[in-house]
LOMAR-894508 format. One record per residue: residue number from 1; residue in three letters; z, x, y of N, C-alpha, C in turn. Coordinates in steps of 0.001 Angstrom, whole numbers, plus 500000, padded with zeros to 6 digits. Layout:
BEGIN
   k   r   n_up n_east n_north  ca_up ca_east ca_north   c_up c_east c_north
 NUM ALA      Z      X       Y      Z       X        Y      Z      X       Y
...
//
This chain:
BEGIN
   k   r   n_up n_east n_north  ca_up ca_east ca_north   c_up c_east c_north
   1 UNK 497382 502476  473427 496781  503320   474456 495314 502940  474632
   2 UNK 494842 502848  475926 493457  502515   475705 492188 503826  475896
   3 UNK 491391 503259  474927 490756  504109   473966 490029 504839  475519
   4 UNK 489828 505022  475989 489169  506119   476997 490171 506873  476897
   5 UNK 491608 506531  477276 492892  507997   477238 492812 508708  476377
   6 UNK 492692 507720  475033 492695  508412   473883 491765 509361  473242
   7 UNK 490322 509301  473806 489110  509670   473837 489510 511042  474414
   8 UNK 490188 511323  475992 490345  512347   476222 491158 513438  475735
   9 UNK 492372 512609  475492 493366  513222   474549 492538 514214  473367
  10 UNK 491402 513459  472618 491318  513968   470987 490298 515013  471614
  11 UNK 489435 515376  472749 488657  515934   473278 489248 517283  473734
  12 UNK 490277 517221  474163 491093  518531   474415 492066 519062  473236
  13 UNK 492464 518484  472206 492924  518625   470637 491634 519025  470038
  14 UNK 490284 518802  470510 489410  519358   469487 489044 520340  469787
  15 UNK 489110 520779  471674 488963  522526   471870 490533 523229  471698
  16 UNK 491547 522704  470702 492504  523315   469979 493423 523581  471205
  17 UNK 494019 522584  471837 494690  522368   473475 495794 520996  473150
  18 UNK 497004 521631  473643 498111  520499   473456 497765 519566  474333
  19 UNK 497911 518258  474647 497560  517649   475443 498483 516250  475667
  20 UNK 499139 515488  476860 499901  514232   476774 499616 513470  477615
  21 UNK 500289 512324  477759 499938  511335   478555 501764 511543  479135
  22 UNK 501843 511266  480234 503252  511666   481225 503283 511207  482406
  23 UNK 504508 510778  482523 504670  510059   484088 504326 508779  483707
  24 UNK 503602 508318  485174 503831  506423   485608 502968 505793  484487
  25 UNK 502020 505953  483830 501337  505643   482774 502269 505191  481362
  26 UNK 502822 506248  481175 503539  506203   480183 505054 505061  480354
  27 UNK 505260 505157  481523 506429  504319   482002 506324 503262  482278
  28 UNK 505069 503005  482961 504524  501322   483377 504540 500551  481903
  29 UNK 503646 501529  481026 503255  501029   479619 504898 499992  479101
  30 UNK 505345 501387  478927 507008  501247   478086 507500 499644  478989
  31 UNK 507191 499579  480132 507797  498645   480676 506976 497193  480757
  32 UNK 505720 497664  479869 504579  496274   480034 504011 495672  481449
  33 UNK 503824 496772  482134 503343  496755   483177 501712 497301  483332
  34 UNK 501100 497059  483808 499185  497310   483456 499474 498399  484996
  35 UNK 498849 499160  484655 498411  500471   485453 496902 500972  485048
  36 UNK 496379 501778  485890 495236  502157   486075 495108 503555  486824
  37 UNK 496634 504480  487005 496565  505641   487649 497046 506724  486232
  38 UNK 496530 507752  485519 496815  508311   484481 496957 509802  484460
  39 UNK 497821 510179  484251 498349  511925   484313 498351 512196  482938
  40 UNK 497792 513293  482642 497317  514148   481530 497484 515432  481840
  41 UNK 499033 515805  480810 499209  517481   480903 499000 518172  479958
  42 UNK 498061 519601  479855 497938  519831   478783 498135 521582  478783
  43 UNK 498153 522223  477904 498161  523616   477800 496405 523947  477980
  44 UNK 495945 523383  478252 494389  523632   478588 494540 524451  480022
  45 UNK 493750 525824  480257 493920  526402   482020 492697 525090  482606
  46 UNK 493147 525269  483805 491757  524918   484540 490523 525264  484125
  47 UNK 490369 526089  483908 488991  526407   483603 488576 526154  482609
  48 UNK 489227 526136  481189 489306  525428   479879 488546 523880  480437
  49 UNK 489528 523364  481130 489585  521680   481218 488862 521400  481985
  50 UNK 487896 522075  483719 486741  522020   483805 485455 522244  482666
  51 UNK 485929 523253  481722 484417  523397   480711 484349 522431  479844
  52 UNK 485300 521576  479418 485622  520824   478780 484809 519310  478926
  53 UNK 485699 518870  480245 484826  518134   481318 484071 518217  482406
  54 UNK 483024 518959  482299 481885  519211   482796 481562 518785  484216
  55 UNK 481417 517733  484192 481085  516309   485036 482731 516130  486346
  56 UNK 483898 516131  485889 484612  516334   486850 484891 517213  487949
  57 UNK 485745 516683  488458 486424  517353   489895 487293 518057  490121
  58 UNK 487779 518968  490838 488772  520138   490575 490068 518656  491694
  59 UNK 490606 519014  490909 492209  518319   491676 493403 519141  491315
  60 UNK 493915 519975  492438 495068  520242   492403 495301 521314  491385
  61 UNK 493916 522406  490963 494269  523276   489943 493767 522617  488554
  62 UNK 493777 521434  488697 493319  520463   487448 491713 519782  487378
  63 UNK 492017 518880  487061 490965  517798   487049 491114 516922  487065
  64 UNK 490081 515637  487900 490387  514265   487963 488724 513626  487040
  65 UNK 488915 512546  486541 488202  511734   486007 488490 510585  485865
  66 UNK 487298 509698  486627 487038  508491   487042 486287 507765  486012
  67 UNK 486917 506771  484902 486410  505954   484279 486523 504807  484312
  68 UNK 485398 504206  484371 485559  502913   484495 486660 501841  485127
  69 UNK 487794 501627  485133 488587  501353   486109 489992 502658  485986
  70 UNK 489492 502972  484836 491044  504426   485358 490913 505381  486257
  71 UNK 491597 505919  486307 491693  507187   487155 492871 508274  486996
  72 UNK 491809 509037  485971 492744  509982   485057 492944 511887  485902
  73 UNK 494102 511744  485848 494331  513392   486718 494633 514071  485241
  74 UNK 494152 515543  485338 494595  516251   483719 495009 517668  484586
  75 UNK 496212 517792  483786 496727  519085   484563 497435 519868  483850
  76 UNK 497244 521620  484035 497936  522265   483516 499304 522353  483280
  77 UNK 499876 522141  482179 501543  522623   481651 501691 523704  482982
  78 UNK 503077 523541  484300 503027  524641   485176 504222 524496  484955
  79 UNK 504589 525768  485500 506231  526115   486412 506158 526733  488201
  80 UNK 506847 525460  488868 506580  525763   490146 507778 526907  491339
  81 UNK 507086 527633  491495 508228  529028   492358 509267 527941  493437
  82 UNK 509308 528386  494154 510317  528525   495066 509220 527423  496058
  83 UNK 510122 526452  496907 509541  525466   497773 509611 525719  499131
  84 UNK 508525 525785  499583 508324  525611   501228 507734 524566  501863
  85 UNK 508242 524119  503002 507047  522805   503302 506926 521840  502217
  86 UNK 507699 521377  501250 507880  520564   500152 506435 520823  499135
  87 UNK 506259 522119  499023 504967  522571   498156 505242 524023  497343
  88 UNK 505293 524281  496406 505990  525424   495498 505257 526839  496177
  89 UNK 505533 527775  496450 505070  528777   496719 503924 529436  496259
  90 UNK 504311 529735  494402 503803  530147   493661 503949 528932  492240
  91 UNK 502482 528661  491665 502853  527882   490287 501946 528635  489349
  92 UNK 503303 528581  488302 502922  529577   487337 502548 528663  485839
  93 UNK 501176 528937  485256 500783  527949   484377 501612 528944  483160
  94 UNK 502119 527459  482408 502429  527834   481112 502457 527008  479720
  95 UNK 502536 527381  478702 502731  526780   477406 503421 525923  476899
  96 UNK 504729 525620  477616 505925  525234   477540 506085 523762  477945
  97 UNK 505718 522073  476786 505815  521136   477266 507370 521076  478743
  98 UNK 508269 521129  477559 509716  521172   478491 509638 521452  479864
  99 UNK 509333 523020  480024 509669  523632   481264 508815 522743  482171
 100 UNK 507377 522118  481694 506425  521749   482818 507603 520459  483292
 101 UNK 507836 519615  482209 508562  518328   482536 509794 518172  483600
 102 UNK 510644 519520  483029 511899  519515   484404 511394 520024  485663
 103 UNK 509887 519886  486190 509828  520252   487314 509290 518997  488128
 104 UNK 509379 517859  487357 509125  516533   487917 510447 515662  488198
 105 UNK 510042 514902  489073 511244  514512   489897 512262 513380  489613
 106 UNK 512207 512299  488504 513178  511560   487805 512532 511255  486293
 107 UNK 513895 511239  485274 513457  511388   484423 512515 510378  483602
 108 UNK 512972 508659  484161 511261  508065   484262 510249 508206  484101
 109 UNK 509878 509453  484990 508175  509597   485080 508366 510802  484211
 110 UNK 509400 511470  483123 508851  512964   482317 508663 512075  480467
 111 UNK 508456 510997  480768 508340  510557   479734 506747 510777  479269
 112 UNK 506880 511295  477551 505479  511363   477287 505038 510627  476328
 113 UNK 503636 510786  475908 503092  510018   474971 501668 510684  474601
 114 UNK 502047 511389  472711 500678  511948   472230 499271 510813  472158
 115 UNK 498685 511585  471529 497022  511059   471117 497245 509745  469900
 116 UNK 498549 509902  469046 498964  508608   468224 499562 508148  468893
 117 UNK 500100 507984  470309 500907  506433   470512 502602 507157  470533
 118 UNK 503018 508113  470012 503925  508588   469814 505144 508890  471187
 119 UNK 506124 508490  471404 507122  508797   472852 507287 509816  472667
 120 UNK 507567 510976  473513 508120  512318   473019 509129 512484  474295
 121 UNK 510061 511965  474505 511584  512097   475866 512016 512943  475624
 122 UNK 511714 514379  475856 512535  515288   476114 513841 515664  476990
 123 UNK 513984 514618  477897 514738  514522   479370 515467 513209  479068
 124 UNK 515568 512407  477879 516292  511040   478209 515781 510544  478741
 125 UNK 514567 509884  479255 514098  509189   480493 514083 507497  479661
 126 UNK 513553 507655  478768 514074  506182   477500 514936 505697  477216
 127 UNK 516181 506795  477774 517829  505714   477937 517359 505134  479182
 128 UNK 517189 505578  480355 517468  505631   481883 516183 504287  482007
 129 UNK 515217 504340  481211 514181  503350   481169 515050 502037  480663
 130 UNK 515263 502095  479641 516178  501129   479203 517285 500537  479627
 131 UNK 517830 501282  480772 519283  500867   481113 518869 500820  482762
 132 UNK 517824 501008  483092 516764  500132   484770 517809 501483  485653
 133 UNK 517950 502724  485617 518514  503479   486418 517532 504726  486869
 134 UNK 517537 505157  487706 516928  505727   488675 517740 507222  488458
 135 UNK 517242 508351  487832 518088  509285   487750 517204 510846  487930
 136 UNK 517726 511965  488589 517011  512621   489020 516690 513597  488487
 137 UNK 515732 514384  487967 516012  515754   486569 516663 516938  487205
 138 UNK 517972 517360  487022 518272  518508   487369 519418 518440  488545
 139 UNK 519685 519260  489180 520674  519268   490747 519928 518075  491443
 140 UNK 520173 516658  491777 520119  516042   493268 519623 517297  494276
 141 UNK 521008 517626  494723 520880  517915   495890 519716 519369  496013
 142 UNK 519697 520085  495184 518180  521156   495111 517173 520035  494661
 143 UNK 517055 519571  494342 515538  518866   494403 514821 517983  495402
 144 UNK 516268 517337  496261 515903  516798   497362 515465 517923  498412
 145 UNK 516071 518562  498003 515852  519657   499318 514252 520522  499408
 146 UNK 514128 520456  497617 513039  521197   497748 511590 520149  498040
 147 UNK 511615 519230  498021 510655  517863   498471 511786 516637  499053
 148 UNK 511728 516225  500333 512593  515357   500835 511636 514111  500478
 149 UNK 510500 514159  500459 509836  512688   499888 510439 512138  498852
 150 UNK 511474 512860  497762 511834  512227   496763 512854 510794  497059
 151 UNK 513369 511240  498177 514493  510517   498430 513711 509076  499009
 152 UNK 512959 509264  499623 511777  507544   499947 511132 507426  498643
 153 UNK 510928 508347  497138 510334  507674   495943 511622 506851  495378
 154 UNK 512681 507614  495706 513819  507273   494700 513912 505356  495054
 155 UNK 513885 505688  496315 514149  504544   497272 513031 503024  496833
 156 UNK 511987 504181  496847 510393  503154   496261 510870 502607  495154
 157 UNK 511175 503636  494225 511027  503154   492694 512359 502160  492314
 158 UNK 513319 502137  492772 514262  501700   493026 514247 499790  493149
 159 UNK 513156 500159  493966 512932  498756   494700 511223 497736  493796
 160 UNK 510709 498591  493574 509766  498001   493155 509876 497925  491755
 161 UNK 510973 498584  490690 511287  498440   489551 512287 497583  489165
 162 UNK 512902 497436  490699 513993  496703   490516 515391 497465  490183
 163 UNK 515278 498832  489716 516398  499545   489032 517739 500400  489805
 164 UNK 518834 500055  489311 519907  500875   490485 519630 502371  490709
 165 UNK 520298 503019  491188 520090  504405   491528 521045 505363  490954
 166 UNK 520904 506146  490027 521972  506771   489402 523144 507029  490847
 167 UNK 524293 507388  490044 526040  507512   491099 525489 508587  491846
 168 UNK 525059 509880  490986 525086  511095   491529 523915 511117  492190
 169 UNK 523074 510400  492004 521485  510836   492981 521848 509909  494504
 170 UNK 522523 508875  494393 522908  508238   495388 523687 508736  496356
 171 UNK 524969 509640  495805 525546  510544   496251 524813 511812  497152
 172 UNK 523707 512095  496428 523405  513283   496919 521965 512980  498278
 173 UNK 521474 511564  498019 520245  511081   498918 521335 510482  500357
 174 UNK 522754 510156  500140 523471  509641   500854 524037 511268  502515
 175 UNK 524290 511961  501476 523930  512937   502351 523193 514546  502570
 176 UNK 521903 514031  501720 520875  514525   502279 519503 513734  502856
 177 UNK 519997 512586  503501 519020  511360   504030 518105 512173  505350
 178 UNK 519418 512784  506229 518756  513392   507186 517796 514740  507429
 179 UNK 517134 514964  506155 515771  515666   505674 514462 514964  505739
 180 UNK 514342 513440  506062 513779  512678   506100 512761 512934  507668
 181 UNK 513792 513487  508401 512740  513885   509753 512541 514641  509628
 182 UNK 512048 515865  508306 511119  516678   508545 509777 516422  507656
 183 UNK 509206 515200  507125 508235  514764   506422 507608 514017  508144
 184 UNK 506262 513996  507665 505410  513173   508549 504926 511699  508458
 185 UNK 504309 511490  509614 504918  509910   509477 503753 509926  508463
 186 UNK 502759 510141  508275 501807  509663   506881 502557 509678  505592
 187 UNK 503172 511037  505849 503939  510883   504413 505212 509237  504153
 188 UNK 505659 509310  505357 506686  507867   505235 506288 506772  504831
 189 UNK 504900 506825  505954 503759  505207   505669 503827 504995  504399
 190 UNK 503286 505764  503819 502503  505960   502610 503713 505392  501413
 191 UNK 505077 505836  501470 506251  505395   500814 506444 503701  500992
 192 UNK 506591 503759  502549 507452  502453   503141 506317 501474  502229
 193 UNK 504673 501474  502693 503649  500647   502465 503944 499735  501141
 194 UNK 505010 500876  499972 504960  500504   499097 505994 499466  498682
 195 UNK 506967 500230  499619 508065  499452   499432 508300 497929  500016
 196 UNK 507296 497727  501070 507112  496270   501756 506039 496015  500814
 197 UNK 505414 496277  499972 504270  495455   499247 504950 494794  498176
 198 UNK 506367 495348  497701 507175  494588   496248 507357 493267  497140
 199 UNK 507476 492415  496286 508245  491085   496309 509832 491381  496667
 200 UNK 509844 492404  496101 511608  492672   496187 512211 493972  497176
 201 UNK 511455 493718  498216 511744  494699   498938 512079 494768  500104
 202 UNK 513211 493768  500187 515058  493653   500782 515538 494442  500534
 203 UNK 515024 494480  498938 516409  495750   498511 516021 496966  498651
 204 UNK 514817 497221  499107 514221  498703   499758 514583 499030  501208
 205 UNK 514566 497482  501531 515067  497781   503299 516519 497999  503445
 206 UNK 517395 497333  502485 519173  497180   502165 519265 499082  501992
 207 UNK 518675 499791  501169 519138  500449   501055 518489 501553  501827
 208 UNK 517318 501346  503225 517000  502858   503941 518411 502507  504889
 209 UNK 518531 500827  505371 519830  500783   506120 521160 501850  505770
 210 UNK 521227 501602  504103 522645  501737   503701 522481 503547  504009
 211 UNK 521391 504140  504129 521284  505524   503941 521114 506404  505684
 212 UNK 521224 505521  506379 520941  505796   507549 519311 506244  508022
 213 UNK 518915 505184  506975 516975  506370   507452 516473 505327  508182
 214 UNK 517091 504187  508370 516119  502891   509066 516210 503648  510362
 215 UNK 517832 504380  510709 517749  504900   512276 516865 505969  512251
 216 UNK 516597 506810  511536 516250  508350   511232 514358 507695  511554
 217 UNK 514303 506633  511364 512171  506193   511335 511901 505603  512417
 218 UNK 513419 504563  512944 513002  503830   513767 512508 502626  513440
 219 UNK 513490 502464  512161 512378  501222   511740 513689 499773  512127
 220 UNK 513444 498730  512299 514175  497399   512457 513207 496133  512648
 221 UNK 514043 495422  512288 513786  494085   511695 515082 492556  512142
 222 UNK 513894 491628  512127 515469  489977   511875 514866 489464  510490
 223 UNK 514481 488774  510933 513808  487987   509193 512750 487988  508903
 224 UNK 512642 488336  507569 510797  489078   506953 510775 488086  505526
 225 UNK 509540 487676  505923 509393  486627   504770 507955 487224  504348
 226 UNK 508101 487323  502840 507156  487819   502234 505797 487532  501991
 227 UNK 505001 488172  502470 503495  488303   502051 502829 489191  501285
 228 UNK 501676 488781  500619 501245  489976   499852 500062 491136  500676
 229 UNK 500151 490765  501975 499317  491594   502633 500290 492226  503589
 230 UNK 500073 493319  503636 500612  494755   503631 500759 494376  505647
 231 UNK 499666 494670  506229 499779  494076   507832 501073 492925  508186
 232 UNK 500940 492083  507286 501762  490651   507246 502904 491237  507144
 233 UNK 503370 491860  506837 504880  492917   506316 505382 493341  507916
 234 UNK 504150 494295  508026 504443  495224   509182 504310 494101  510794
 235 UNK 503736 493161  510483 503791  491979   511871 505634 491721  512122
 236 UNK 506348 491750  510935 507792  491539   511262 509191 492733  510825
 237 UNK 508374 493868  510843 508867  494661   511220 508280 496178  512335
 238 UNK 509618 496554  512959 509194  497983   514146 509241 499224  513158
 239 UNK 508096 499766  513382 508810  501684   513146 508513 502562  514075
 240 UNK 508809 503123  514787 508640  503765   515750 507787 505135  515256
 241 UNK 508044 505745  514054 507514  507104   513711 506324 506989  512761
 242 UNK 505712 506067  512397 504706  505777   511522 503011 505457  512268
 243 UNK 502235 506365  512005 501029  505976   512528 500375 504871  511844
 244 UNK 499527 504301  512985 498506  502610   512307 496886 503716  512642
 245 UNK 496034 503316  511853 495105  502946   512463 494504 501990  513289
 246 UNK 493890 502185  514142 493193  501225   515453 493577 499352  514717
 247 UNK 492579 499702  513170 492302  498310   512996 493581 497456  512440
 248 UNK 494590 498487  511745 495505  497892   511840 496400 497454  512726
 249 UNK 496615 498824  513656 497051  498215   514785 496992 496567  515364
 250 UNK 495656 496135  515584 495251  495375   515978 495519 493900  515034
 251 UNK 495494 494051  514144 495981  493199   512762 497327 493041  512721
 252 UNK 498239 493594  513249 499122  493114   513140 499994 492880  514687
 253 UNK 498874 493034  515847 499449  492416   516851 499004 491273  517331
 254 UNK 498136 490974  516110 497007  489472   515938 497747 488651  515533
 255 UNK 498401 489281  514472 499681  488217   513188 500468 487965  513879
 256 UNK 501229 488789  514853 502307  488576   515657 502060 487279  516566
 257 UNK 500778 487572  517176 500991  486507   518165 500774 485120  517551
 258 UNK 499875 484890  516176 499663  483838   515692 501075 483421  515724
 259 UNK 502156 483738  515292 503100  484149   514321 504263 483303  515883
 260 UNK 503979 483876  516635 504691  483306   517837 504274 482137  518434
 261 UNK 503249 481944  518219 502775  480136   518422 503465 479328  517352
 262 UNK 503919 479592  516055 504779  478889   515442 503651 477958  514834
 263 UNK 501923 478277  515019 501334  476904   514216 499697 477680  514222
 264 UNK 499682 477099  513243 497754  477031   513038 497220 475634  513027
 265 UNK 496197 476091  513830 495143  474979   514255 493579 475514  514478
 266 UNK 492762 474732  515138 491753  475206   515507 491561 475900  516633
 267 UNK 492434 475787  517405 492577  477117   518421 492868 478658  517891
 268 UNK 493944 478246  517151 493878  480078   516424 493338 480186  515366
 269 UNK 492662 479098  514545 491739  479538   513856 490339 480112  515123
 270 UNK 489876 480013  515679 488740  479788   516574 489416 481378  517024
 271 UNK 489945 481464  517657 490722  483161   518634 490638 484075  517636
 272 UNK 491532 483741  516468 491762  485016   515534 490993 485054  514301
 273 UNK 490509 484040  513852 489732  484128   512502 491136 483783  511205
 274 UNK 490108 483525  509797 490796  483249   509035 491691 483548  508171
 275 UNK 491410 485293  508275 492249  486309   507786 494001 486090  508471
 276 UNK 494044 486713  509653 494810  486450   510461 495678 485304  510344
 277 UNK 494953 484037  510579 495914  482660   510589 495847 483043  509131
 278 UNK 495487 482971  507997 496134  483227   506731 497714 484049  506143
 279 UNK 497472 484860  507020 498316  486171   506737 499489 485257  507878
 280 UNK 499238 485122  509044 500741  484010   509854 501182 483591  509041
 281 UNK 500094 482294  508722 500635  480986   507936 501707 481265  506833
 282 UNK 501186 482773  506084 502375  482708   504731 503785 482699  505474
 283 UNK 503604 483610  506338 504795  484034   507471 505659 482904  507949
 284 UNK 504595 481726  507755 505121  480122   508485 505537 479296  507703
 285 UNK 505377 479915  506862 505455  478791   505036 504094 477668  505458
 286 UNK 503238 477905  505835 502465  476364   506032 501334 476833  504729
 287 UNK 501305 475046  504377 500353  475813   502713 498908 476376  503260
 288 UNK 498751 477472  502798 497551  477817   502633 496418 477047  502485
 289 UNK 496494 476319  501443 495497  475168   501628 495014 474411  502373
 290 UNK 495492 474438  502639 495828  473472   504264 494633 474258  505295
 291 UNK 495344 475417  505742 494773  476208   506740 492981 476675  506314
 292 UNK 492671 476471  504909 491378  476716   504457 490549 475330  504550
 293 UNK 491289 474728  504304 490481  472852   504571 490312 473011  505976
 294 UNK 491117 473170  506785 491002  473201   508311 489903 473793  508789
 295 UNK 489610 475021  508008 488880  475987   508686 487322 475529  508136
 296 UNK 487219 475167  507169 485599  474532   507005 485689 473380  507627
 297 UNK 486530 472886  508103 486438  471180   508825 486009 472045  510583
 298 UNK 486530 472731  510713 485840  473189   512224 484779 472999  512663
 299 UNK 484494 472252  513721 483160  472114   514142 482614 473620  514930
 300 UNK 482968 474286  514869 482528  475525   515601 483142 476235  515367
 301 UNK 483089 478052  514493 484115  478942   514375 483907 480008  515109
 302 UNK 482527 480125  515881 482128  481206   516847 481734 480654  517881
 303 UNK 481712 481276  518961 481136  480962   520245 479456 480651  520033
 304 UNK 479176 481611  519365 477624  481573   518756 477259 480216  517842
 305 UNK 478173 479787  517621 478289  478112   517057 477371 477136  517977
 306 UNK 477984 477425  519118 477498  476276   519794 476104 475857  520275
 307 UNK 475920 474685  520403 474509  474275   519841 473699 474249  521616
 308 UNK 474182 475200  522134 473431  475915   523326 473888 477341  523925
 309 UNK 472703 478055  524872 472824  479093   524609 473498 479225  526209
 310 UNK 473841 480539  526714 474017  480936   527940 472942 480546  529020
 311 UNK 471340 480977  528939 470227  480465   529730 470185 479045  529728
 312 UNK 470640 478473  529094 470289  476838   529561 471007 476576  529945
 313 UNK 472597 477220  529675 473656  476352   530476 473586 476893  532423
 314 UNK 472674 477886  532304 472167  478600   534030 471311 477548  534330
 315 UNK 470259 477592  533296 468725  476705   533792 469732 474735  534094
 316 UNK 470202 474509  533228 470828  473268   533601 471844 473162  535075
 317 UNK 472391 473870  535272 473517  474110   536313 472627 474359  537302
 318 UNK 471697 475392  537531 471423  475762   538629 471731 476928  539428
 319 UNK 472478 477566  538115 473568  478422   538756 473192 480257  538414
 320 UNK 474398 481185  539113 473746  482339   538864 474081 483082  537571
 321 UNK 473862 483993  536846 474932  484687   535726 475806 485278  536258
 322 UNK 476869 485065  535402 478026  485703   536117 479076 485474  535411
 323 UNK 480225 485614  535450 481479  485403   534974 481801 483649  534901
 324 UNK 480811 482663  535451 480851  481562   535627 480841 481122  533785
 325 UNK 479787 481278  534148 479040  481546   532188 480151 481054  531373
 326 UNK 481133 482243  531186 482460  482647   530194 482994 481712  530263
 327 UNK 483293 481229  531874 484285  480113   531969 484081 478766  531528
 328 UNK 482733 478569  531559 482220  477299   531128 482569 477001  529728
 329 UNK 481876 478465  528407 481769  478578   527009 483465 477970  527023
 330 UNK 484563 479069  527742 485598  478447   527247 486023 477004  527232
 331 UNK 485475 476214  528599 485777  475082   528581 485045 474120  527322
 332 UNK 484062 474842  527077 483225  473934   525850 483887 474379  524832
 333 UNK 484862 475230  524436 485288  475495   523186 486182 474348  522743
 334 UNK 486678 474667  524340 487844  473742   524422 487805 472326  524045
 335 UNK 487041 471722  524749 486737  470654   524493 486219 470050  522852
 336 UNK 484899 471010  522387 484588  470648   521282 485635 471231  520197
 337 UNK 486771 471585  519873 487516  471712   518867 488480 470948  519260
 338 UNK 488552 469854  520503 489695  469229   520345 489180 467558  519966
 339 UNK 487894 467583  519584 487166  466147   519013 486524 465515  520363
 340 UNK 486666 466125  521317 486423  465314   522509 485034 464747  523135
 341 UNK 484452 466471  522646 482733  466775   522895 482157 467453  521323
 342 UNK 481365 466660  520849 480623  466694   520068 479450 468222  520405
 343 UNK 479280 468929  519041 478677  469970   519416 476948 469538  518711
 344 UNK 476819 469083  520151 475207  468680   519820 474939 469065  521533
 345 UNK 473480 469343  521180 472684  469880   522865 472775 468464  523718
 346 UNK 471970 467802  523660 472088  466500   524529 473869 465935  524834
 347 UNK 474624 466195  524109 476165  465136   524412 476830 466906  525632
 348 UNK 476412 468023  525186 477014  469098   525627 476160 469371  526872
 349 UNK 474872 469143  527031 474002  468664   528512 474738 467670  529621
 350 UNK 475227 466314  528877 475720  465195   529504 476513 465883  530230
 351 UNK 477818 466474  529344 479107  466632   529474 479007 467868  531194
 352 UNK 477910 468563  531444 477677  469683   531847 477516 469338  533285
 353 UNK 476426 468148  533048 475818  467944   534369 477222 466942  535026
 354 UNK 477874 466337  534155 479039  465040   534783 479921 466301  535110
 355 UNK 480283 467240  534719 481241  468595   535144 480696 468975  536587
 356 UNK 479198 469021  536977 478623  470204   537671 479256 469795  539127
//
């Protein structure tokens, strides 16, 4: 365990407070996977575990603390009422490791771990770890119901762990899929994002198909070849119900079109920049390397490159400002990224006045 967890751990054992490490922390670990997101439940109230840690932030009834690269949530042992809007009504703090654990959503993440290093699986989640299955604590079908996001984690975890999906949770996400249109599209993004960021996440798309949610989002696809940038994902696939921001938006109707020229060069390096033709290119299989040699070999990567300005190309011409201007820069782009015209003032003068 690394010694900051452990630091907190012995810190809430020394104001005489049960305290664990639980969930994805504990599970990534078991699986030798490096994480940096950390849940800490303890019989400490809030207010205990604010006086405790001073310096933190109230999260969720709890506390969050930001060290150095972790990012530790500490939260009261609860029992959650009755669900509305996929959020418990009433949560009632209590003493009781167990009870807090069966109110989390596969038994995976109720796995714990004391201040020695110690597993404490109250739920089996260390068979189900061991045997790569995906299994849900309690009734399927009441737990989906009471949070329908579970059924896009089941789906997540599924895919990015690689692990099958228990018979009965499959059974029960199979027909309760169509709960899925009452979450918002942030909430979906926020799932899908994850599930196109695995390497292996065919088998995330194989199975919203097999569940009927690809129709239920609007989402479709032909062939998606993997990138590790998240835009690059979404350039080759539709969702109809998922919001972008502006800049993504724009990022991935950039990729697209690179993506439909079928090539990088110095024209779409020059239009879109290097991000962009990067993020195509994986899309194109063309080596990367390649496309980065290219791009410092450019004799010009901005318009602002060129080794004259708008007023001289008026004062040389003779001419008025105007939309003329634009047309010219383009023709000089043109020219100087195809080796033709050298980007020097005197050869780009010549070239101007033999044009005029």
């Amino acid at each position: 365990m690394d010694k900051i967890i452990k630091n907190v751990l012995n810190e809430l054992d020394r104001h005489g407070f049960e305290s664990f490490l639980v969930g994805g922390y504990v599970r990534d670990t078991l699986l030798g996977i490096k994480t940096f997101d950390v849940d800490i439940c303890t019989s400490a109230l809030p207010k205990d575990i604010h006086a405790i840690f001073s310096i933190c932030s109230n999260n969720y009834g709890g506390a969050n603390l930001k060290i150095d690269n972790l990012n530790i949530d500490i939260t009261t042992f609860r029992e959650d009422g009755t669900y509305t809007n996929r959020h418990p009504e009433e949560v009632k703090y209590i003493t009781d490791l167990k009870t807090d654990l069966k109110r989390r959503d596969f038994t995976i993440n109720a796995i714990c771990m004391d201040k020695n290093d110690k597993v404490i699986d109250l739920l089996d989640g260390v068979d189900d770890l061991n045997n790569r299955v995906i299994k849900m604590i309690g009734n399927p079908d009441d737990r989906l119901k009471e949070d329908p996001l579970r059924i896009l984690r089941a789906i997540r975890f599924a895919t990015v762990l690689d692990f099958a999906i228990d018979e009965k949770l499959m059974l029960s996400l199979t027909e309760n899929a169509f709960l899925i249109s009452t979450l918002s599209g942030v909430r979906i993004k926020e799932e899908l994002d994850k599930i196109l960021s695995s390497p292996n996440f065919k088998k995330g798309l194989k199975l919203l198909d097999d569940l009927g949610i690809s129709k239920l989002i609007g989402l479709s696809y032909g062939d998606v070849f993997y990138t590790n940038d998240l835009m690059g994902m979404y350039a080759q696939v539709k969702v109809a119900k998922i919001p972008f921001t502006n800049n993504e938006k724009s990022n991935i109707i950039r990729i697209t079109e690179v993506v439909k020229k079928s090539v990088v060069n110095y024209e779409t390096l020059f239009s879109y920049g290097l991000y962009i033709n990067t993020v195509a290119g994986r899309i194109l299989n063309i080596d990367i390397k390649k496309i980065n040699q290219m791009y410092k070999k450019m004799p010009i990567k901005d318009r602002s490159d060129i080794a004259i300005s708008g007023d001289e190309i008026i004062d040389i011409l003779k001419i008025k400002p105007g939309k003329i201007v634009s047309e010219i820069y383009s023709e000089l782009i043109t020219e100087i990224l195809s080796g033709r015209l050298k980007n020097k003032k005197g050869d780009i003068k010549k070239y101007l006045l033999k044009r005029k």
